[in-house]
C-alpha atoms as a printed R data frame, in Angstrom:
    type eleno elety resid chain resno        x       y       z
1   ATOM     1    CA   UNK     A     1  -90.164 294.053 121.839
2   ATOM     2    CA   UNK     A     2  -89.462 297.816 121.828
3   ATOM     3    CA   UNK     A     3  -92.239 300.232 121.520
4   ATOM     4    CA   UNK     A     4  -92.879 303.572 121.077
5   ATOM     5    CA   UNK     A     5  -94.208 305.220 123.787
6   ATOM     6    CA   UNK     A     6  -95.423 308.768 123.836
7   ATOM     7    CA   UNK     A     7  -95.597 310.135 127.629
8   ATOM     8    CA   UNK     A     8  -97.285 313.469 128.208
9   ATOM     9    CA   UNK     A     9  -96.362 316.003 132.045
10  ATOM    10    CA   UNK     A    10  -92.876 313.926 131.860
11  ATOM    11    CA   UNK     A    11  -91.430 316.395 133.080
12  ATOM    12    CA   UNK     A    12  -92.223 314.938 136.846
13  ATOM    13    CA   UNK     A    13  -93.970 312.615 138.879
14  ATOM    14    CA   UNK     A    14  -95.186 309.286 137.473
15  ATOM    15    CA   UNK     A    15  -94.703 310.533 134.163
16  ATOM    16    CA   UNK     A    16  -90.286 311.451 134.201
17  ATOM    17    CA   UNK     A    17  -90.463 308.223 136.214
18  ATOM    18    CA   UNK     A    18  -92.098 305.947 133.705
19  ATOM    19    CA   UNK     A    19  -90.336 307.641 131.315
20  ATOM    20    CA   UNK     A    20  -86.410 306.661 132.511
21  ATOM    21    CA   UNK     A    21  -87.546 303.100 133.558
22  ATOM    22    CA   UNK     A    22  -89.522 302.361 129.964
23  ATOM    23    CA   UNK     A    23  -85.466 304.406 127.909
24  ATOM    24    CA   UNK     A    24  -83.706 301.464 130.398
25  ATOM    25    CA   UNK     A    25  -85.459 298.545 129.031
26  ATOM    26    CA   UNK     A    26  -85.151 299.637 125.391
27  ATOM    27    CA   UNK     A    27  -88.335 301.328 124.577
28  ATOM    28    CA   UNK     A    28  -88.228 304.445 122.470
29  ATOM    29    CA   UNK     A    29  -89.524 306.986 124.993
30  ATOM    30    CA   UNK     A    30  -91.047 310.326 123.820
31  ATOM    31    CA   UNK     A    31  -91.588 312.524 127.045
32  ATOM    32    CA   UNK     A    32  -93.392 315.445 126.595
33  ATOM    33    CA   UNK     A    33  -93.659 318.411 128.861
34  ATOM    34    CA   UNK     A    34  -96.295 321.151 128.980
35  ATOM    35    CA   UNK     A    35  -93.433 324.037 128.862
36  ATOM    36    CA   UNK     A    36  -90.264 324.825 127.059
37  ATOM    37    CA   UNK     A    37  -88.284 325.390 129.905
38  ATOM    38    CA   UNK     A    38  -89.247 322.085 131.435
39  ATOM    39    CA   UNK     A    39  -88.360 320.467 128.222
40  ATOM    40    CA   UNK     A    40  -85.119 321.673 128.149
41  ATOM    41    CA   UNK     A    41  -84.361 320.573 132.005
42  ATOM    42    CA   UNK     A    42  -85.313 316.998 130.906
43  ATOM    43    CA   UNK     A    43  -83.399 316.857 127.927
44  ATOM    44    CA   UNK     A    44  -80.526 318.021 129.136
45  ATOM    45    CA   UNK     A    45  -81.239 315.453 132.580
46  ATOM    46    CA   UNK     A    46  -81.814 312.705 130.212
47  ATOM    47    CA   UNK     A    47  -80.349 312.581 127.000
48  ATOM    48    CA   UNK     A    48  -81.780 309.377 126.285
49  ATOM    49    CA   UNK     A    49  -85.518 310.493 125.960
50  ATOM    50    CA   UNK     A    50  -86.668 312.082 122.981
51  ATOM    51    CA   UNK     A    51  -88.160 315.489 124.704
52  ATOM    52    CA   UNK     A    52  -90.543 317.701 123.046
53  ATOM    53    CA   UNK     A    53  -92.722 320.808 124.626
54  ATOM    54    CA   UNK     A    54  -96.087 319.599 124.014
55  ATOM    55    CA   UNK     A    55  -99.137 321.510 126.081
56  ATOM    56    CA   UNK     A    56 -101.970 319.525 125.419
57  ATOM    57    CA   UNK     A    57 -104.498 322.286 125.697
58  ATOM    58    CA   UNK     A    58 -103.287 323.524 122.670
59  ATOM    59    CA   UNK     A    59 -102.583 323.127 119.131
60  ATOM    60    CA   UNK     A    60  -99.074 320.996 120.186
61  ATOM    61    CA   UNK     A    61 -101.303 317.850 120.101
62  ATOM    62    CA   UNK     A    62 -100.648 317.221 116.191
63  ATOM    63    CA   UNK     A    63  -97.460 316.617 117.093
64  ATOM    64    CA   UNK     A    64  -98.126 313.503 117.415
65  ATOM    65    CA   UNK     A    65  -98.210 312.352 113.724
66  ATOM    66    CA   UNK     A    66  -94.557 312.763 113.962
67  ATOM    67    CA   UNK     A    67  -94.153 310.082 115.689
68  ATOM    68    CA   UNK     A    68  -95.468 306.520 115.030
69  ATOM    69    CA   UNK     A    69  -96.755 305.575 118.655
70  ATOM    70    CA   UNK     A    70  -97.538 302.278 119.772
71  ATOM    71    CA   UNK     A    71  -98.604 303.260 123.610
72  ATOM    72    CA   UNK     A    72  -99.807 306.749 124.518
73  ATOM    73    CA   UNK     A    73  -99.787 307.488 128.606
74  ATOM    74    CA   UNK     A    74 -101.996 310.176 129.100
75  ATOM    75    CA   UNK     A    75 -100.021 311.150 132.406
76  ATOM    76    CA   UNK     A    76 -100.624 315.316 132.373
77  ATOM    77    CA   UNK     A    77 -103.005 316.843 134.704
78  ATOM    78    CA   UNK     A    78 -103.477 319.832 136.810
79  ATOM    79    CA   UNK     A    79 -105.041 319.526 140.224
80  ATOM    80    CA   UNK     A    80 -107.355 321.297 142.602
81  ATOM    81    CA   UNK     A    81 -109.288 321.163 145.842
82  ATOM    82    CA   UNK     A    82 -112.140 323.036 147.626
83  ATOM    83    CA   UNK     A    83 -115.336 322.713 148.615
84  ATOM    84    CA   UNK     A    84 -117.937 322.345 145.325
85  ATOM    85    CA   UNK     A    85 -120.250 325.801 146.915
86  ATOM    86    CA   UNK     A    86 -117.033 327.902 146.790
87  ATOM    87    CA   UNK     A    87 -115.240 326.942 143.870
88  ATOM    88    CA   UNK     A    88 -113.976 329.916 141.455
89  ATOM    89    CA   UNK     A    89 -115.184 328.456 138.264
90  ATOM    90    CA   UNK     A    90 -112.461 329.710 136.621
91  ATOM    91    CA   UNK     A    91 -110.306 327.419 138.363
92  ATOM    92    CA   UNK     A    92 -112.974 324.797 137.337
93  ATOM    93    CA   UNK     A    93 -112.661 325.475 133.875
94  ATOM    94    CA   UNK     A    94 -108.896 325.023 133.726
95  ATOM    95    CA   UNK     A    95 -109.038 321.408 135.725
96  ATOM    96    CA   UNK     A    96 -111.616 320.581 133.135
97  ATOM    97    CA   UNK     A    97 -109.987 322.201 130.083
98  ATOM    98    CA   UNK     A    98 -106.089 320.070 131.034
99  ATOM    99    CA   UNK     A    99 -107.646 316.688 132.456
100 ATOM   100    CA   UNK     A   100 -110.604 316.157 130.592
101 ATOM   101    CA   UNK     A   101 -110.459 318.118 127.433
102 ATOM   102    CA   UNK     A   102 -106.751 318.034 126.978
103 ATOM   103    CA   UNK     A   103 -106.682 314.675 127.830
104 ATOM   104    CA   UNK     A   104 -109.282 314.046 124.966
105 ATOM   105    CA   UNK     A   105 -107.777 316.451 122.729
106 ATOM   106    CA   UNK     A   106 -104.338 314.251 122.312
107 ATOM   107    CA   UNK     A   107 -106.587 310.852 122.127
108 ATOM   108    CA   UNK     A   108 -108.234 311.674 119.119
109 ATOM   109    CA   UNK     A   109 -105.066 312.403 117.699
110 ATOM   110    CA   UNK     A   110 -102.657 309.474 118.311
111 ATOM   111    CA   UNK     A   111 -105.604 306.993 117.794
112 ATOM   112    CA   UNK     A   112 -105.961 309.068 113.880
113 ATOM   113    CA   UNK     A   113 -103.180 307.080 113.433
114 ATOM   114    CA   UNK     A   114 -103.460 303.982 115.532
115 ATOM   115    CA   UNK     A   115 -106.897 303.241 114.173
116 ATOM   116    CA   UNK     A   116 -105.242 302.668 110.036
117 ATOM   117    CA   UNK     A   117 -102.749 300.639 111.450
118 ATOM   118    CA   UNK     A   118 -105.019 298.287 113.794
119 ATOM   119    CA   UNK     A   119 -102.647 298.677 116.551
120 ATOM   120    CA   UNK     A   120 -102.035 300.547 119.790
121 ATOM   121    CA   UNK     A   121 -102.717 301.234 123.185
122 ATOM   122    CA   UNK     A   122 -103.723 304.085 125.612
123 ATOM   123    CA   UNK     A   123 -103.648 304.073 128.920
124 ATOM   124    CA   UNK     A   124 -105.332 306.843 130.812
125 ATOM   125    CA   UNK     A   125 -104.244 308.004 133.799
126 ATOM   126    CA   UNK     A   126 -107.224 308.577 136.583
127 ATOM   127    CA   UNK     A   127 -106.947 308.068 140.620
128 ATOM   128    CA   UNK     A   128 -108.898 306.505 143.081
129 ATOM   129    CA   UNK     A   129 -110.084 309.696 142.757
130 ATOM   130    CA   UNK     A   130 -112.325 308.610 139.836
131 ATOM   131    CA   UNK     A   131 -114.480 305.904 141.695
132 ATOM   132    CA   UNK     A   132 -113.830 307.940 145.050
133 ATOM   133    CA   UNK     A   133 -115.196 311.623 146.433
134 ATOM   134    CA   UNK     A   134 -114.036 313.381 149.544
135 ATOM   135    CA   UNK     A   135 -114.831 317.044 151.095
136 ATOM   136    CA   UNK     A   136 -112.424 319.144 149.458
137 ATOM   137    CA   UNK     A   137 -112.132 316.853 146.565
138 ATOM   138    CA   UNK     A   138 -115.255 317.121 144.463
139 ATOM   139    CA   UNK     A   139 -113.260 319.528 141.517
140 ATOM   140    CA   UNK     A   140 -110.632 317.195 141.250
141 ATOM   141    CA   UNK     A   141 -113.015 314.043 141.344
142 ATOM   142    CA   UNK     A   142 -115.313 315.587 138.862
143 ATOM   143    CA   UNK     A   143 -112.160 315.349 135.901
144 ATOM   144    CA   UNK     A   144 -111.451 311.911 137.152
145 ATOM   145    CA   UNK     A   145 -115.218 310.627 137.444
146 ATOM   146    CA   UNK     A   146 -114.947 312.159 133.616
147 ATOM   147    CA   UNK     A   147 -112.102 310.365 132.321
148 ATOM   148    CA   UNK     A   148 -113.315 306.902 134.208
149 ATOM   149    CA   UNK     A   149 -116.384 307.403 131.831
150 ATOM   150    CA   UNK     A   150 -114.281 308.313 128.537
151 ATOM   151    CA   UNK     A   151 -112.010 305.236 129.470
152 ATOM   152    CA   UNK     A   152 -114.067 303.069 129.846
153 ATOM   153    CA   UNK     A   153 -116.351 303.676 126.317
154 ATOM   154    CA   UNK     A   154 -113.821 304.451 124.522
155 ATOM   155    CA   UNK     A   155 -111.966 300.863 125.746
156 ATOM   156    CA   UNK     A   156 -115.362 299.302 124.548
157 ATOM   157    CA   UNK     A   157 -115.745 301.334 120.990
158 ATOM   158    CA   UNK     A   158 -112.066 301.058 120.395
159 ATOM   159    CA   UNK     A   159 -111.647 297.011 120.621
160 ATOM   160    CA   UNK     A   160 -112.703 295.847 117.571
161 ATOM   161    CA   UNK     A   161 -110.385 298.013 115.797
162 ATOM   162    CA   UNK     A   162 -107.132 296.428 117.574
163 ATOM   163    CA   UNK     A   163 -106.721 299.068 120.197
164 ATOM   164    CA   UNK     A   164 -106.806 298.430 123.942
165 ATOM   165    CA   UNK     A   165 -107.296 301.310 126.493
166 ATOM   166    CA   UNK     A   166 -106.569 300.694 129.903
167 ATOM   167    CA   UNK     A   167 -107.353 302.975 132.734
168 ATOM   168    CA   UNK     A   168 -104.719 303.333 135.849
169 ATOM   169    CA   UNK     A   169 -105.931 304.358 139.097
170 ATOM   170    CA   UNK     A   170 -103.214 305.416 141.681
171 ATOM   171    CA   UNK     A   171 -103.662 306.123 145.375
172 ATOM   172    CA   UNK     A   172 -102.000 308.986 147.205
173 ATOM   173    CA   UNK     A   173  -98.350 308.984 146.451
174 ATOM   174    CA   UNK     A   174  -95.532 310.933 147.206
175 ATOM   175    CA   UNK     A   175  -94.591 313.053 143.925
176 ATOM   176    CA   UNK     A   176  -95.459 316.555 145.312
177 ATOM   177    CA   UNK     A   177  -99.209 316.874 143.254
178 ATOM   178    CA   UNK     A   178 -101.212 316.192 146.097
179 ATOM   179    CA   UNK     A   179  -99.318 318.056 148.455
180 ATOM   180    CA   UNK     A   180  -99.456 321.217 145.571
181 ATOM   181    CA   UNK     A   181 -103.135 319.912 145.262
182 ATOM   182    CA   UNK     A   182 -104.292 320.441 149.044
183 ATOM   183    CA   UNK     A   183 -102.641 323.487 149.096
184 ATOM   184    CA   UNK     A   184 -104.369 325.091 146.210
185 ATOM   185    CA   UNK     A   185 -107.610 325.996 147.799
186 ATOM   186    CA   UNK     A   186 -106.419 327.867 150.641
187 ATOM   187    CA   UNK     A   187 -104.846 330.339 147.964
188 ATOM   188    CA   UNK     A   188 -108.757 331.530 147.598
189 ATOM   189    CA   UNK     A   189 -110.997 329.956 150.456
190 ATOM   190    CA   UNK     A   190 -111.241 332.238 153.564
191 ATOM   191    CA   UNK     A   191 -113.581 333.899 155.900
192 ATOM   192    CA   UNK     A   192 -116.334 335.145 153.422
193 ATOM   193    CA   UNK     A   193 -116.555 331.659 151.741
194 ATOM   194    CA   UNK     A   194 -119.893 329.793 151.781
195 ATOM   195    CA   UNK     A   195 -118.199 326.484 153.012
196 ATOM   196    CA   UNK     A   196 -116.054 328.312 155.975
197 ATOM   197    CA   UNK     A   197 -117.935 326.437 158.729
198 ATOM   198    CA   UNK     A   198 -116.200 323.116 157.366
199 ATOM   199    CA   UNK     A   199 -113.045 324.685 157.352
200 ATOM   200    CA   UNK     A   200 -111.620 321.980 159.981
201 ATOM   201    CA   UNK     A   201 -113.089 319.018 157.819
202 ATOM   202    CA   UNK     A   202 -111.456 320.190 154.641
203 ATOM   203    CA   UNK     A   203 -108.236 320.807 156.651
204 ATOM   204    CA   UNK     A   204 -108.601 316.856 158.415
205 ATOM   205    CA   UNK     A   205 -109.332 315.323 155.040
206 ATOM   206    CA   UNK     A   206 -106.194 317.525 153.017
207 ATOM   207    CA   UNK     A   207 -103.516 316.449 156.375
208 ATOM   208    CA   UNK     A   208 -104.646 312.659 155.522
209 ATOM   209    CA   UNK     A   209 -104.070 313.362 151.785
210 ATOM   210    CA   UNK     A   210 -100.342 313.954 152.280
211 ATOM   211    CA   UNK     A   211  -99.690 311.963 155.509
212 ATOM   212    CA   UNK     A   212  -97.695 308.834 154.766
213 ATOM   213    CA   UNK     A   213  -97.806 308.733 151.008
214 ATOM   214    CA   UNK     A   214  -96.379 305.884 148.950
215 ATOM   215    CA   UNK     A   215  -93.325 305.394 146.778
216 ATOM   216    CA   UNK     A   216  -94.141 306.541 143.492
217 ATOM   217    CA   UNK     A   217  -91.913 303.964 141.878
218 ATOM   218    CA   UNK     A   218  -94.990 301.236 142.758
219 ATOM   219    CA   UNK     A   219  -96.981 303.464 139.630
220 ATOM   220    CA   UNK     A   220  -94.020 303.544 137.740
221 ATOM   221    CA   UNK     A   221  -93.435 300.022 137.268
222 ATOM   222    CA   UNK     A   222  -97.319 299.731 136.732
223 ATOM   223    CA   UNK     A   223  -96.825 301.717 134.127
224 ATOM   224    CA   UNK     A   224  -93.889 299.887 132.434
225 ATOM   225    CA   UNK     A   225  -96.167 296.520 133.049
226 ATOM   226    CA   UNK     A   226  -99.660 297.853 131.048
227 ATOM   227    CA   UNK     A   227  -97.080 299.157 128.125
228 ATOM   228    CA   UNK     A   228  -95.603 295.951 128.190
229 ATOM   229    CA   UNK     A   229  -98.336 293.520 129.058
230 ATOM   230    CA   UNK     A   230 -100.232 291.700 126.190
231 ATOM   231    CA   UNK     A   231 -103.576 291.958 127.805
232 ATOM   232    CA   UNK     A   232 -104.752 294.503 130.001
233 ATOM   233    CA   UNK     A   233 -107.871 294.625 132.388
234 ATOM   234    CA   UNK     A   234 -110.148 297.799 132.734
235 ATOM   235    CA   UNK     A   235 -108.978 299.590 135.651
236 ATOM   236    CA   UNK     A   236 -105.259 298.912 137.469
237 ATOM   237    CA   UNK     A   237 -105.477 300.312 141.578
238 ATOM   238    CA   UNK     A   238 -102.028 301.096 143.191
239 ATOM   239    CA   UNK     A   239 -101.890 299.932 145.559
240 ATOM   240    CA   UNK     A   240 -104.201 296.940 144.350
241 ATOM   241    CA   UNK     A   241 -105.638 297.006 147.854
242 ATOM   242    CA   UNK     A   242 -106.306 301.074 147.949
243 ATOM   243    CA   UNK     A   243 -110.392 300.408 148.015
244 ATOM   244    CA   UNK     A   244 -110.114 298.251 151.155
245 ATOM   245    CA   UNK     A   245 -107.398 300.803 152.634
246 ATOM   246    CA   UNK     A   246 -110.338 303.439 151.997
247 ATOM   247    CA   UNK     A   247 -113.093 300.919 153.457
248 ATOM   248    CA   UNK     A   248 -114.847 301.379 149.477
């Protein structure tokens, strides 16, 4: 049966993906992107998504109530390494403010109008990031540690009003965010930095990030299965064997 599905950072990575393989098997996808510019590359990409510009740190969340949404992937996210003694907490702030509070933000809403109707699903996206820490990684664990936590209540509180919430946990992949990810600290740490003595560590850990990622297509089609699946479990890894790749 067709759904609804509202998609938000379509405008790349897992989330464009999802997006063009939910449109091919006749779902009604609504992809939204955090800028106007991006919206306006997908649109005119792919015709067959509805695309709107919706930042979810904002006050663009309420547009959801224009649309009656039967799954909501919470795929946006910003990333963000360096080590936890050294990290500008301004850059804190804003990997808080998109994955956790942004994240949140849009929940409430769509599941305003889910909860009436007895219906719905969500389906947050974390990492093996969010049962997993690594030097460099701590900031960007932190947000995914937090949404584990929301996900996993709200799955709980949520149940007995005919709403599942599903929580997917993805492993390093090749869609560019980890690579823009390890990159990110070096834009600040340096020589007068607490944590300079681990420099090497931070550098070893970052190299193994991006080494030999997967095919993002694998989270994809996870994707299109939890939207599509009549039951879903608490947390999805993809791989399904990431925690014995990682010897967790």
């Amino acid at each position: 049966m067709s759904k609804n599905v509202l998609i938000t950072g379509a405008g790349s990575g897992f989330g464009k993906l999802a997006a063009l393989a939910l449109a091919q098997r006749g779902h009604h996808v609504i992809a939204t992107t955090e800028t106007e510019q991006q919206a306006s590359e997908l649109k005119a990409e792919a015709p067959q998504l509805t695309v709107i510009k919706l930042d979810i740190t904002s006050n663009d969340v309420k547009k959801v109530h224009d649309f009656e949404i039967d799954v909501l992937i919470n795929n946006a996210g910003a990333g963000q390494t360096g080590p936890i003694v050294d990290i500008p907490m301004d850059r804190l702030r804003h990997l808080f403010e998109v994955n956790v509070f942004g994240t949140m933000a849009i929940t409430q809403e769509v599941l305003k109008d889910m909860v009436p109707r007895k219906s719905g699903r969500v389906i947050i996206m974390s990492s093996i990031a969010g049962v997993f820490s690594a030097p460099a990684f701590g900031p960007y664990s932190m947000t995914k540690h937090a949404l584990e936590a929301m996900g996993k209540a709200m799955r709980m509180e949520v149940a007995p009003l005919g709403i599942d919430v599903t929580i997917i946990n993805p492993g390093p992949y090749a869609t560019g965010f980890n690579d823009r990810m390890v990159d990110s600290m070096w834009e600040w740490f340096g020589d007068q930095s607490l944590n300079k003595a681990a420099e090497d560590l931070f550098k070893m850990v970052g190299q193994f990030t991006v080494t030999d990622q997967m095919n993002p297509v694998e989270v994809s089609d996870r994707l299109v299965e939890l939207v599509e699946a009549e039951t879903t479990t608490e947390n999805n890894f993809v791989p399904v064997d990431i925690k014995e790749r990682l010897g967790m």
